[in-house]
C-alpha positions, 0 to 999 in steps of 0.5 A: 495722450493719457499718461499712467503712472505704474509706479504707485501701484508697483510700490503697493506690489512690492509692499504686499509682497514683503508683507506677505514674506514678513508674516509667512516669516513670522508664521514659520517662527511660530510654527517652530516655536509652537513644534519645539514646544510640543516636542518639549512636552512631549519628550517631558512626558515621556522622561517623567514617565521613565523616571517613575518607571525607573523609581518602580524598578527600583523599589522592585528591585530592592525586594529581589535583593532582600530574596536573592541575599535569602538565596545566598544564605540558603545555598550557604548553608546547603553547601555547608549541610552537603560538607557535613554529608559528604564527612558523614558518609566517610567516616561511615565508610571508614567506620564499616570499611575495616570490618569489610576488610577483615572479611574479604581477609578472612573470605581469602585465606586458603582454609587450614593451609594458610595462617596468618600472624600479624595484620598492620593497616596504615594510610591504606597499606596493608601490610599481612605476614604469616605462615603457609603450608607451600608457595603455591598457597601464597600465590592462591591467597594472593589471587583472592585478595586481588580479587577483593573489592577492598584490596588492590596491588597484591605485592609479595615482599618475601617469602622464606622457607622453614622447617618446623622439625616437631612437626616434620614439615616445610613451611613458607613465611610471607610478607605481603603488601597490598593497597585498601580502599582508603589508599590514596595516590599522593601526586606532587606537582613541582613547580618550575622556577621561572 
């Protein structure tokens, strides 16, 4: 009987196969080396990239700056050149309003049935005295003043009859009070204590 021996050849088996294990070991390092390198180079490629892309924006960036720090000066000065409008317009308005006033004035007293003798205008109070025939002519001077665009809240402080004997006549005294376009409501806001 022939005998075989196996054992020689297992070994060679067993020596193939770890071989082929250690090189498909050493293939996959490799591999992952060779793959992080690539994702190395790659993801550097693209921070570089970023980097200049970022050193552009800035650059860009510092000449919006010099623009919108212009912007800021031009919207200073239109807001200064809006203020100095707005004190133009009422010292306009303050400059035309009492002729305005006087006019409506005038437009309103009863022709030769009313005078007046005295006019004050303070922080937009008028204050008008004078002298009508009877109190029904009041009344109708009060009426046109209320309704003047420039006058508003018509108020009857007094009124007093007189006799004038040269004349033979009855005549009423007025005082009358009333608000002008430049009268201003002043509010007062109380702050509570806490």
């Amino acid at each position: 009987m022939i005998r075989i021996n196996l054992l020689p050849f297992r070994a060679a088996r067993k020596k193939e196969n770890i071989r082929r294990q250690v090189s498909i070991y050493f293939l996959s390092v490799i591999f992952l080396f060779a793959l992080m390198g690539y994702f190395f180079f790659y993801l550097s490629s693209t921070l570089n990239g970023l980097k200049t892309k970022q050193n552009e924006l800035n650059a860009e960036l510092k000449k919006y700056e010099q623009v919108l720090k212009t912007i800021a000066d031009l919207e200073k000065k239109i807001k200064e050149m809006k203020a100095k409008l707005a004190v133009i317009k009422d010292l306009e308005k303050n400059k035309t309003g009492p002729v305005h006033l006087l006019e409506e004035i005038s437009k309103a007293v009863p022709k030769e049935k009313l005078w007046l003798t005295s006019l004050r205008e303070s922080k937009g109070t008028l204050e008008l005295r004078g002298t009508a025939m009877d109190n029904e002519t009041v009344a109708l001077f009060m009426t046109n003043l209320e309704n003047s665009d420039y006058i508003q809240g018509v108020e009857l402080q007094s009124t007093r009859m007189r006799n004038l004997p040269e004349y033979k006549l009855n005549v009423s005294d007025f005082v009358l009070e009333c608000k002008t376009y430049a009268f201003k409501e002043k509010v007062e806001i109380k702050k509570r204590k806490k």
